[in-house]
N, C-alpha and C positions, 0 to 999 in steps of 0.2 A: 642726331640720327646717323644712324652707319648708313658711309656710301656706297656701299651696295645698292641700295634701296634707290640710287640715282638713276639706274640704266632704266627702269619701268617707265613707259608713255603710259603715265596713271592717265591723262587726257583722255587717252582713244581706249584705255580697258574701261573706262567709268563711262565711256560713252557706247560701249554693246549694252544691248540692249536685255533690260533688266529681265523682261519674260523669258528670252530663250536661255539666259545662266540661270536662270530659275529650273525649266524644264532639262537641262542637262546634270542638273544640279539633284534629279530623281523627283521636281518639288509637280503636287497637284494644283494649278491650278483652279480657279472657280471665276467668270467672269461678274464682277457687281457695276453696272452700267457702262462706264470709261475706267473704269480700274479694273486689277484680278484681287484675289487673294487667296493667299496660301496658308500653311501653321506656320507659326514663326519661330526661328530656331534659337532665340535670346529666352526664354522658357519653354517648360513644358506647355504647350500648346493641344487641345483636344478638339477645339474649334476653329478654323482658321481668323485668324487677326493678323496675319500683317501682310499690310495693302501695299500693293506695286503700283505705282506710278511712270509710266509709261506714255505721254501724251505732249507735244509741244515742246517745251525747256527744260519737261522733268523726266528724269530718269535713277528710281529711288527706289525705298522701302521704307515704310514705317508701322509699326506696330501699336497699335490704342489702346492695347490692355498693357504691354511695360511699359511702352515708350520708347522703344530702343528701335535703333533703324540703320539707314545712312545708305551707302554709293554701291556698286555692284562691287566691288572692291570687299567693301564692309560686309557685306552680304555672304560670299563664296569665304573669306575667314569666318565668319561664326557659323557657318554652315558647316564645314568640312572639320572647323578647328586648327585651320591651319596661322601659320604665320602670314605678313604681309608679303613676303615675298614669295612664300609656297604658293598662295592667293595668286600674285602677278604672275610667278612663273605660267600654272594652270590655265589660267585663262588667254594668255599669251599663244600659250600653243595650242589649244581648241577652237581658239579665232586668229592665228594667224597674224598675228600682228609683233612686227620684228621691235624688237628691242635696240636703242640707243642708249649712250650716256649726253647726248646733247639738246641741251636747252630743256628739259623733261622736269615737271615739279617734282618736289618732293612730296611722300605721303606725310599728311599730317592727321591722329587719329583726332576723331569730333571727342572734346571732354566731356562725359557724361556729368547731369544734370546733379546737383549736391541739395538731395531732398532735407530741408533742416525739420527740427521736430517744433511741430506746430504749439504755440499757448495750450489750446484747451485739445483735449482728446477728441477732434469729430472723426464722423461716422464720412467715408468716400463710399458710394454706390459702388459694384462690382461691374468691371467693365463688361464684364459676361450677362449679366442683367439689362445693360444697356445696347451690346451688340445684337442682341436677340429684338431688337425693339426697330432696329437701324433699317428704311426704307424710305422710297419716293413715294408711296400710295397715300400719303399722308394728305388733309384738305388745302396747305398750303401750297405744295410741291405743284400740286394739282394747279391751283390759281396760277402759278409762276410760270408752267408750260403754255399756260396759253400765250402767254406776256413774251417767254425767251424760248430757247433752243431748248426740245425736251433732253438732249445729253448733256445740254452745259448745265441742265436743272440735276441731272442724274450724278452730274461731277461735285456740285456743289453740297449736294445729299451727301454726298461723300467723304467732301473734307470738313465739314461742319455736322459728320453723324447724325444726320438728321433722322427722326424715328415716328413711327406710325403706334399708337397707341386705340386700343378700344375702350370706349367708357361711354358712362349715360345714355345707353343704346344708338352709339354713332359707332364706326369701325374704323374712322380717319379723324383722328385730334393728332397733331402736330407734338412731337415731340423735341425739343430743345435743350439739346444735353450741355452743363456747362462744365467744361473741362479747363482746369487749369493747365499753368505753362510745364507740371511735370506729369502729367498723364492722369490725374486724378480725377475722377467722375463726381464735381461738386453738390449737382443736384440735377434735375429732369425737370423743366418747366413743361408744359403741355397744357395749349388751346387749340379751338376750335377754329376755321377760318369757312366766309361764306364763297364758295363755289361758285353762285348760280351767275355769269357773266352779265347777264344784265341786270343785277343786283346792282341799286347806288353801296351796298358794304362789299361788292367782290373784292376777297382779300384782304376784307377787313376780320379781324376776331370776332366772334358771336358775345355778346353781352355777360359778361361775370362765366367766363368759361374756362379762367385760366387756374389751372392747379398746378401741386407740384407733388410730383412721383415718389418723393422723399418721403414727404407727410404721409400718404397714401399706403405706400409699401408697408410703414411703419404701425401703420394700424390693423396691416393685413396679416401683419406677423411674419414679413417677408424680409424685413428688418429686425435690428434689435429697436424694442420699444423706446429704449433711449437715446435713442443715437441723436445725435446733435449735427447739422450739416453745414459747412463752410459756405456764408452770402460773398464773402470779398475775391469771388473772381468773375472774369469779363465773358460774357460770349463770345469764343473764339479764339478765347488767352490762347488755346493747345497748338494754334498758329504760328504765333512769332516767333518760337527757336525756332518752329521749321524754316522760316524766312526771314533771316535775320537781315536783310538788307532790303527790305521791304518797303515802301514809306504803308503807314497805319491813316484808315479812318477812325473814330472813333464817333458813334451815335448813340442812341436811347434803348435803344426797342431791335431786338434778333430781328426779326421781320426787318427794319431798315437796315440792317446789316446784310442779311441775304440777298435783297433786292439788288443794294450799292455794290455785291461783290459781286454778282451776273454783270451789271452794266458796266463797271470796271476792275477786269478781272487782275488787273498788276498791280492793285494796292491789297492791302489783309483790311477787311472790316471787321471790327469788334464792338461791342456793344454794353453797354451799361447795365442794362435792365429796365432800370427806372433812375427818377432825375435824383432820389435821394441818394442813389448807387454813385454818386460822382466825388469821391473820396481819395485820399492819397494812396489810404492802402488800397482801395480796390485797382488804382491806375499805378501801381508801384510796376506791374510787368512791363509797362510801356517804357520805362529810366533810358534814357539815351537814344530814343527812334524821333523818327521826324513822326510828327502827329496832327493830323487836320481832323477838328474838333465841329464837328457839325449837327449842330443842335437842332431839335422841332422849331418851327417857328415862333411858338410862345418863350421858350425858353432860353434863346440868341443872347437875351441882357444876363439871367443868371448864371447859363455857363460860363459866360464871358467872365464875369465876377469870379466863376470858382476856378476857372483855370490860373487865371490870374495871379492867384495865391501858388501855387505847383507851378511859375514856371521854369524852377532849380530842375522839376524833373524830368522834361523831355521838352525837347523843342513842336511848342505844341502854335498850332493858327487854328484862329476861331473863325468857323465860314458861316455869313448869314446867310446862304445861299436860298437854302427855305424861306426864308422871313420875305427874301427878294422875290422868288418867283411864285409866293403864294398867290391863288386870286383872291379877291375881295369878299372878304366874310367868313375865310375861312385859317382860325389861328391854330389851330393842330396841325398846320402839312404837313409833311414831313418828305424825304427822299423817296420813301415809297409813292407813296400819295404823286410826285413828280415826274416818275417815271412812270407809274402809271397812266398821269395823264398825256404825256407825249406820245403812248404807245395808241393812248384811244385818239388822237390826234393826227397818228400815222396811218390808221385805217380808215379812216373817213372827213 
């Protein structure tokens, strides 16, 4: 790295704040709950896709249709085109912020992601298919505000693209987009969840309600008829670069992954699917994280077993946590199920 590049406090430029070098930057804002978004300038963009992060610890961009993103830094170069330092200069003197050569990191640019070519040829959904889908109106979103904060529901809609889908004469089936760890739209699961709060299923899924968007599309002729779609990736993979020094949950079921990431928002929850989904290659994006592996309650002895075998690839603990605090009679709990019932516990 040429030391030039040394005198920039990249610190205090990466830390203005991403909205107003956005709006100086000529860019439209649009606010979607706790986030903005604007086009994004890593493609042609006609719809906006990349989300600004502005809230707490984060101060960002990232894009869901390429994938590309990164620091305010990162942002005002692919914006303008410029170099790193044309970048630092600009911003230095729009905000005032004086330049040294002492103690200042260096820039280091993020390595873009090296998409390898897959075995069989599938079909990825179009991320513009799925953003058009992307809402809190959804029947889960719905159950979860009554439980948490309706904007840390609206944040989480957010980082996990959560989508509102019409079908079977309902207008809120739950959409669950699985994206993998390079931007790729694997599939679209979608159920139904019951509403009604004093329901014993609030929050539960409606009985044989779950499809997949894939299937569907494909018969609608919204797809090609033959498209083939990738099972082996996690709810939530499109997570982990973002935070790479994250520790991971790992559980069964999106729904316990959503829950677990309201109630502890400093870990990444991701999700399996189903128990057969518990695979090397599916759990291959996890390779080197610390991973706490927390199973339903029935299933504490066989994840145990399967992790078991995989523990060359991440540092994984298996929590019976479930199994412990279920009550008597009841062997599906799960983390949702848990915090559900603490929360009905807290009101009454």
């Amino acid at each position: 790295m040429n030391s030039q590049f040394e005198h920039f406090d990249t610190d205090r430029l990466n830390a203005i704040s991403i909205l107003e070098v956005a709006q100086r930057l000529g860019a439209q804002l649009k606010r979607t709950g706790v986030t903005y978004k604007t086009l994004c300038p890593w493609h042609e963009d006609h719809s906006p896709s990349l989300t600004l992060y502005n809230n707490g610890n984060e101060n960002r961009c990232h894009c869901f249709s390429c994938g590309n993103g990164g620091s305010v830094i990162d942002l005002v170069m692919q914006h303008e085109g410029w170099s790193f330092a044309e970048a630092c200069q600009w911003l230095s003197r729009e905000f005032g912020i004086v330049s040294s050569s002492a103690g200042f990191k260096k820039y280091r640019p993020r390595p873009k992601p090296v998409v390898s070519n897959p075995k069989k040829d599938f079909t990825y959904i179009p991320t513009e298919m799925m953003n058009e889908l992307v809402s809190a109106e959804n029947s889960l979103c719905r159950c979860l505000m009554r439980i948490f904060h309706p904007e840390a529901v609206q944040w989480l809609c957010e980082e996990y693209q959560l989508g509102c889908y019409a079908m079977n004469g309902l207008e809120d089936y739950t959409v669950f987009p699985n994206i993998d760890r390079y931007g790729r739209v694997c599939n679209l699961k979608v159920q139904h969840y019951d509403t009604d709060p004093s329901s014993e299923r609030f929050a539960h899924s409606d009985r044989n309600s779950c499809f997949w968007l894939g299937s569907i599309w494909r018969r609608e002729g919204r797809l090609p008829a033959d498209a083939e779609f990738c099972s082996n990736c996690l709810f939530g993979e499109h997570l982990l670069p973002r935070y790479p020094d994250s520790g991971v949950v790992l559980v069964e079921s999106p729904k316990n992954a959503l829950f677990g990431a309201l109630a502890f928002q400093q870990l990444i929850w991701v999700a399996t699917g189903n128990k057969g989904m518990l695979k090397r290659e599916v759990l291959k994006p996890l390779q080197g994280r610390d991973v706490v592996v927390m199973p339903d309650c029935d299933a504490v002895g066989e994840w145990t077993e399967s992790i078991s075998k995989m523990a060359d690839l991440a540092n994984f603990t298996v929590s019976d946590f479930c199994q412990r605090m279920a009550p008597q009679g009841q062997p599906k709990f799960d983390i949702a199920d848990y915090l559900q019932m603490i929360h009905s516990e807290s009101l009454g």
